[in-house]
N, C-alpha and C positions, 0 to 999 in steps of 0.2 A: 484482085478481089472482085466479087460479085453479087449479084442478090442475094444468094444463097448463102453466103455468107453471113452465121450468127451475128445475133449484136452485140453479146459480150465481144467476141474476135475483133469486131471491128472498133470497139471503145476502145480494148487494151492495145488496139493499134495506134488509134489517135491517142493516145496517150505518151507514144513515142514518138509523136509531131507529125504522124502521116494523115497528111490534108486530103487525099483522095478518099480513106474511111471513112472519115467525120464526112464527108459529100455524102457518102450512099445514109450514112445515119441521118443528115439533114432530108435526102429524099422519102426517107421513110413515116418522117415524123414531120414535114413542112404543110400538110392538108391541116392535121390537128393541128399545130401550133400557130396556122394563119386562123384560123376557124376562134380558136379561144381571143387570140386579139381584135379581131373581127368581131366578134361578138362581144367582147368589150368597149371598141371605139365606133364600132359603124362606119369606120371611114377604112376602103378598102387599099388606101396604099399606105394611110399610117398603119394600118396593121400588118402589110408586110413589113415596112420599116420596123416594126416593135418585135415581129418573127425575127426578122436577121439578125437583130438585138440581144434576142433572145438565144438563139444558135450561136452567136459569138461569145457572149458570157457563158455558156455552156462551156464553149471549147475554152476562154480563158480557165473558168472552175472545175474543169472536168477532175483534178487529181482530189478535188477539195470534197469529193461523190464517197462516203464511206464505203457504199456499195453498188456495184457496177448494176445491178438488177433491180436496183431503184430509177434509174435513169429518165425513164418517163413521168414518172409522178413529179420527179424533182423538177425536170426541163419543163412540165405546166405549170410548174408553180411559179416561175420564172417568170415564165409568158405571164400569166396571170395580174402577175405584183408589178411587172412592168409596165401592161394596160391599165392599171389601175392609176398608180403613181402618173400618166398620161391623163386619164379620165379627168384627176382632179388639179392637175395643173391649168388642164385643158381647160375649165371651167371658171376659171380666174381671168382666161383672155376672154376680152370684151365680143373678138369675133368667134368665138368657140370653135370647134372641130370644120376641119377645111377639105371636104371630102372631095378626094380628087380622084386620077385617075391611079390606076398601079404604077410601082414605079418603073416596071419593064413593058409596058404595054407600049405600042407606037402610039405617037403621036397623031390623034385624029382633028379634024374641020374645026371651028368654033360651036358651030349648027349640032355636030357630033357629040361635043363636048357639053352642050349646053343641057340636052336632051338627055344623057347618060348620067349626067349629075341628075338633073330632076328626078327622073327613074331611084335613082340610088335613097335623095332625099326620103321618095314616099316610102320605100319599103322599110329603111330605118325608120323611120316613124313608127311603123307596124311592128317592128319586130322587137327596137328596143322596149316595146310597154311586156314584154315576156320576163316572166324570172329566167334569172342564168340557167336555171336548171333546168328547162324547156327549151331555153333558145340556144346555149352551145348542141347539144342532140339534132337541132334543127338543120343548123347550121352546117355542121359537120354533115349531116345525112344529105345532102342535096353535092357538096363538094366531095365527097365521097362515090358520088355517082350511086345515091340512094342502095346503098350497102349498110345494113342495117349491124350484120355480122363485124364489120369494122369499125362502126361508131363505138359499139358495142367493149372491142378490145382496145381502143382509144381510151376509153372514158372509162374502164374495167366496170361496166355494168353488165346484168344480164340482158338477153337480146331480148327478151319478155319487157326485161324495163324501159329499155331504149322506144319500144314501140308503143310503149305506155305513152310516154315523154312526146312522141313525136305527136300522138291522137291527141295527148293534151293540149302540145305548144300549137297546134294546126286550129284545133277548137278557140283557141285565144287570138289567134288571126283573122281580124275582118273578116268577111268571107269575099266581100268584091277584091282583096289586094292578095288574096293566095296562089291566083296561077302566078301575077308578076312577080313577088316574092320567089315563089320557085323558080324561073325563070331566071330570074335577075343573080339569085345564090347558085346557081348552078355553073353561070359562067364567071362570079367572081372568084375562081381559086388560081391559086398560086401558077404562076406560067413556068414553062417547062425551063427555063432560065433562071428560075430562081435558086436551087441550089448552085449554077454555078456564078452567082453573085454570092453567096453566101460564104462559097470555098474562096472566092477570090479577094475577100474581104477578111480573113483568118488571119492574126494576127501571127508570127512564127512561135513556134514553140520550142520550150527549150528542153533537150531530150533528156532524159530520165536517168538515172544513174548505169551502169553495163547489169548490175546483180536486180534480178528477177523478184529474189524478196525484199529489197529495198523497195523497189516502185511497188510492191504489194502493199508495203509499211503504208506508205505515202497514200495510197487510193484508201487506204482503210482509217487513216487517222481523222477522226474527225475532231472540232470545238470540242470543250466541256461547256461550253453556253448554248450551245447546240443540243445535246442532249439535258439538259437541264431544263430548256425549254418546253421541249418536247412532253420530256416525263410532267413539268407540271400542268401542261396543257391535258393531259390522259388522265387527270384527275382524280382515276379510281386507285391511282398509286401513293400521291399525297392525300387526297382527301381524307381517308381513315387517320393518317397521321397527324395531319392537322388538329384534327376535330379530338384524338386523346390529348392536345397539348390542353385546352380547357382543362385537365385533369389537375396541371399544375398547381390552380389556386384550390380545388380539394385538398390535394395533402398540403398546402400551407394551413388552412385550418385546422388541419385533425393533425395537428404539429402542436398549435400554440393551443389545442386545445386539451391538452394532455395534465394531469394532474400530481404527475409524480417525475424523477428523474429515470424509475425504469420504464415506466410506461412511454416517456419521451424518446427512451432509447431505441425501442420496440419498434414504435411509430416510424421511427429514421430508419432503422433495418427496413420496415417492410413496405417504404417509400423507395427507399436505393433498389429494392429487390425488383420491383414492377420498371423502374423505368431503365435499370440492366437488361429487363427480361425483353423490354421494347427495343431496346439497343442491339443485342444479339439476333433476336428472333424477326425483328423488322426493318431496323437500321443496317444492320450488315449484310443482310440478305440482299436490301434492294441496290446499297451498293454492285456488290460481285452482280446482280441480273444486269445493271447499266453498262458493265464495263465486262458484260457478255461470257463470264466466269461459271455463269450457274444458267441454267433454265428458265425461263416467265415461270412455269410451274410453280419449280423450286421456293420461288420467293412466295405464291399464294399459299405454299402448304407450311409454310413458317410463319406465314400471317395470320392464316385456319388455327393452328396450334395454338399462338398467344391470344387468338380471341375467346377460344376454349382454355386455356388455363386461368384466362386472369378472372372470372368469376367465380373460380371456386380459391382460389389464393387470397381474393377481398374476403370471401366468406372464412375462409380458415384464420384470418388476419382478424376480422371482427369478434369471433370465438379468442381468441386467443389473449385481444388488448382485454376485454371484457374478465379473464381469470386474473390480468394483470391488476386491474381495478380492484377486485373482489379479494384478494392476496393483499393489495395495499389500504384497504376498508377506504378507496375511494368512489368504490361502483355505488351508486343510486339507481336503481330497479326503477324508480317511476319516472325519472327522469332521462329521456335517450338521448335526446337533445340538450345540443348546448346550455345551461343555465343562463346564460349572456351572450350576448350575442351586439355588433358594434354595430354601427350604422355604415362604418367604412367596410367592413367583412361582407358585408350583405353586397353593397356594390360589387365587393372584388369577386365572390363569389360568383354573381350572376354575371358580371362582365366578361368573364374566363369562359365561363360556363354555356353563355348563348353564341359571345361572335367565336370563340375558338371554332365547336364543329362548323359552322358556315362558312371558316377562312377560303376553303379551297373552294367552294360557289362565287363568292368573287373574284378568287384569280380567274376563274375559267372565262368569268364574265366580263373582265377587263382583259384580257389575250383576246376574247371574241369580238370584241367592241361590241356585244351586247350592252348598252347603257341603261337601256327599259329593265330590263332583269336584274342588275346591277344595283337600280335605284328600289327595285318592289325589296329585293335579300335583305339590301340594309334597311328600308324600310318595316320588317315583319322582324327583324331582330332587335329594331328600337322597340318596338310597338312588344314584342314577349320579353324586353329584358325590364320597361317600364311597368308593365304588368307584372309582372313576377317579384318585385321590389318593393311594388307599393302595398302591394298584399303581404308580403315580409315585413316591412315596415310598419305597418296597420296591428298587424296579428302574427307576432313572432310565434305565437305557437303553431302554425300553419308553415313554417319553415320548409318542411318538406313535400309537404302538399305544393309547394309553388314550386320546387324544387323541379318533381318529378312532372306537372303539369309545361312548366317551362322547355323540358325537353323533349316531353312528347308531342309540344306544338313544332319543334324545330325540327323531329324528326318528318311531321307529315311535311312541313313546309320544303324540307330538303327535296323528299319525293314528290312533289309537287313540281317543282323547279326543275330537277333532273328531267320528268316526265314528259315537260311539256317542251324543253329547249335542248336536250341533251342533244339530239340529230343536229341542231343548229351550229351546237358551238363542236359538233366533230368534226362539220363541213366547214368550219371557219379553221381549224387544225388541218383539216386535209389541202387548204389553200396554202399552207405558212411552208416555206421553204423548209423548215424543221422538222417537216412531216418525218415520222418513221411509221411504216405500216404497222408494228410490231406495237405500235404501243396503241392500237383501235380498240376499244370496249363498248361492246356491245348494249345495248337499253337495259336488254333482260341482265345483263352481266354485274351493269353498275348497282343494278336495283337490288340486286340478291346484295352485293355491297355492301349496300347501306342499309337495308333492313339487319344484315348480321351486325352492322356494328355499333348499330343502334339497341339491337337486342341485346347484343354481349352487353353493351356500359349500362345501359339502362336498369337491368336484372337486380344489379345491387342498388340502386336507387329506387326501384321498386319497393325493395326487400325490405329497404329502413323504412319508405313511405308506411308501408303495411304495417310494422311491429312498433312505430310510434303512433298509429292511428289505434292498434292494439290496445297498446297502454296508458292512452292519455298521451297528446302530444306536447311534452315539455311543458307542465300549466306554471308552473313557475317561470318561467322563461321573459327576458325581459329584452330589450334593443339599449344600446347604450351610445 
């Protein structure tokens, strides 16, 4: 084998235990992977120590890779979770991080050594006050021997952004410590030795079965907790889902609030019917998409479909209980609303009703360790489910006015949150070993999202708010 040699070829060769592939793989990725831990501890021989680390768990988990063309995203992510897991151990010893020299470097003077630490001291100083997202570019661009083009396919950015990144991260550097910073990062990359510590250090591997699509089985099998994660981390897959389960506690009221035994009947038919139709049209779809049966597509044009039928099936379904009524001389014309109404209904209601759509805002935000976003979500869902109750509570005839007020505050709040953190918590997804490209969604993407599916549910709560405002909102109407 040789340079030239792909990199899928040379994976699916180490995969059959040959240490000499995974070497040129280690050469080709040991600049970036010293650079990410480097830029994570500042300390340039823990961060080879954390690359080799990194290279090794690689080769042990190479079969565990569902897909060979993920390779590098995955192997930073490695890198990544392993400088980190350091950071914060590192931060509990009293003497913190012990920046010394490489671990392949010769051994130089004391005078040498005292001198080259100092040097290393000031520039960390300098560099670690950069966000990550300035100082690996930085980083990598000076060990790269200032190749803008390679940080660029490193980091899969455009080269436009990469030179954004560097004018930014260089602007945030003193300006007296920039030449030694360059200087200083230019000669701490990885020595030409380093990959073959890294092969020599490979634990044996044990070879793969004789049949071709057996070790194909085995590279492609991934976790299901692996992908589970993943999908709820992409949010724009469960979030719609979540946010119809609030739907639950609606049809429990317009269950128990039925007045006859057909009308009961009716109500359960066209209960069953919406949440089969969620089940086929959403739940089975995004099955077969996980377990890569159907298309990404596929699963949006069946989730398009049930958010366009189910508003005009509530409206056909409201027509319809309403003849039920009027046939059993239960229908009351000036009354749309409930005549009674509990005080535990009203909770259950709103309670379903507000934290459902926001469920998936907090998973996202607890996967991110965003805690600030976390704490404002729960916060503005106490704060519209309080509101929206007390005005229920005060003035039952106003039922629906708090109703559709309540979800139009959760719908701006949603967009509001997405808007302002969504880039946040994707970059916190693209760090997680669980990354799959496939499940990235775009700003503009989630947003159309959530505006459809806030339009779709919303439309029939509109529609009552209007036709009881119409007719007098329930003046008989009482809380019990």
């Amino acid at each position: 084998m040789d340079d030239t040699t792909s990199e899928t070829e040379l994976l699916q060769a180490s995969l059959t235990g040959d240490k000499e592939a995974f070497g040129l793989v280690v050469q080709r990725y040991e600049a970036l992977v010293c650079a990410l831990t480097y830029s994570a501890t500042g300390d340039i021989g823990k961060s080879e120590e954390l690359a080799q680390e990194t290279f090794i768990r690689a080769w042990k988990g190479l079969r565990q890779l569902d897909s060979l063309g993920k390779f590098r995203v995955w192997l930073c992510a490695i890198a990544r979770n392993l400088s980190h897991s350091f950071v914060r151990s590192s931060r509990r010893d009293v003497g913190g991080l012990d920046r010394g020299a490489p671990l392949s470097a010769a051994v130089p003077g004391p005078d040498e050594i005292a001198s080259e630490k100092e040097r290393r001291e000031v520039v960390w100083n300098a560099v670690r006050r950069i966000d990550p997202k300035y100082r690996e570019p930085l980083i990598l661009f000076y060990r790269r021997q200032r190749s803008v083009s390679e940080v660029a396919a490193d980091l899969d950015l455009s080269e436009d952004a990469v030179r954004q990144r560097l004018h930014r991260g260089r602007q945030l550097i003193r300006a007296e410590l920039s030449s030694l910073v360059e200087e200083t990062l230019t000669r701490s990359g990885p020595s030409k030795a380093f990959a073959v510590a890294v092969v020599a250090g490979l634990p044996a591997l044990i070879a793969p079965p004789a049949s071709a699509a057996v070790a194909g089985a085995t590279v492609k099998g991934a976790p299901a907790a692996k992908t589970l994660v993943a999908t709820g981390l992409s949010g724009a897959i469960l979030g719609p889902i979540l946010g119809l389960l609030g739907g639950v506690f609606g049809c429990w009221c317009s269950i128990k609030n039925t007045d006859s035994p057909r009308e009961r009947r009716f109500v359960l038919k066209m209960v069953a019917l919406v949440w089969v139709s969620l089940l086929l049209l959403v739940g089975v779809p995004l099955v077969l998409m996980l377990t890569g049966l159907i298309p990404r597509s596929s699963y949006w044009v069946c989730f398009t479909t049930f958010s366009v039928v189910l508003f005009p099936l509530i409206l056909w379904g409201n027509a319809r209980q309403r003849q039920i009524q009027i046939a059993d001389g239960t229908y009351w014309p000036c009354k749309y609303t409930p005549r009674r109404i509990t005080r535990s209904g009203v909770y259950g209601s709103f309670a379903g009703s507000t934290f459902g759509p926001s469920a998936w805002l907090l998973v996202l935000t607890w996967l991110a360790r965003d805690w600030t976003s976390f704490a404002v979500i729960i916060s503005c869902d106490i704060i519209i489910f309080w509101a929206a109750t007390t005005i229920c509570l005060r003035r039952p005839d106003r039922f629906w006015s708090a109703a559709f007020l309540a979800f139009s505050g959760l719908g701006l709040m949603t967009l509001a949150a997405v808007n302002l953190r969504w880039n946040a918590w994707m970059l916190a997804y693209r760090q997680m070993s669980s990354y799959d490209p496939i499940n990235d969604v775009s700003l503009g993407t989630i947003n159309l999202i959530i505006v459809g599916a806030y339009l779709a549910l919303g439309m029939p709560l509109a529609w009552q708010h209007l036709r009881r405002r119409e007719h007098g909102e329930g003046s008989g109407q009482d809380v019990t």
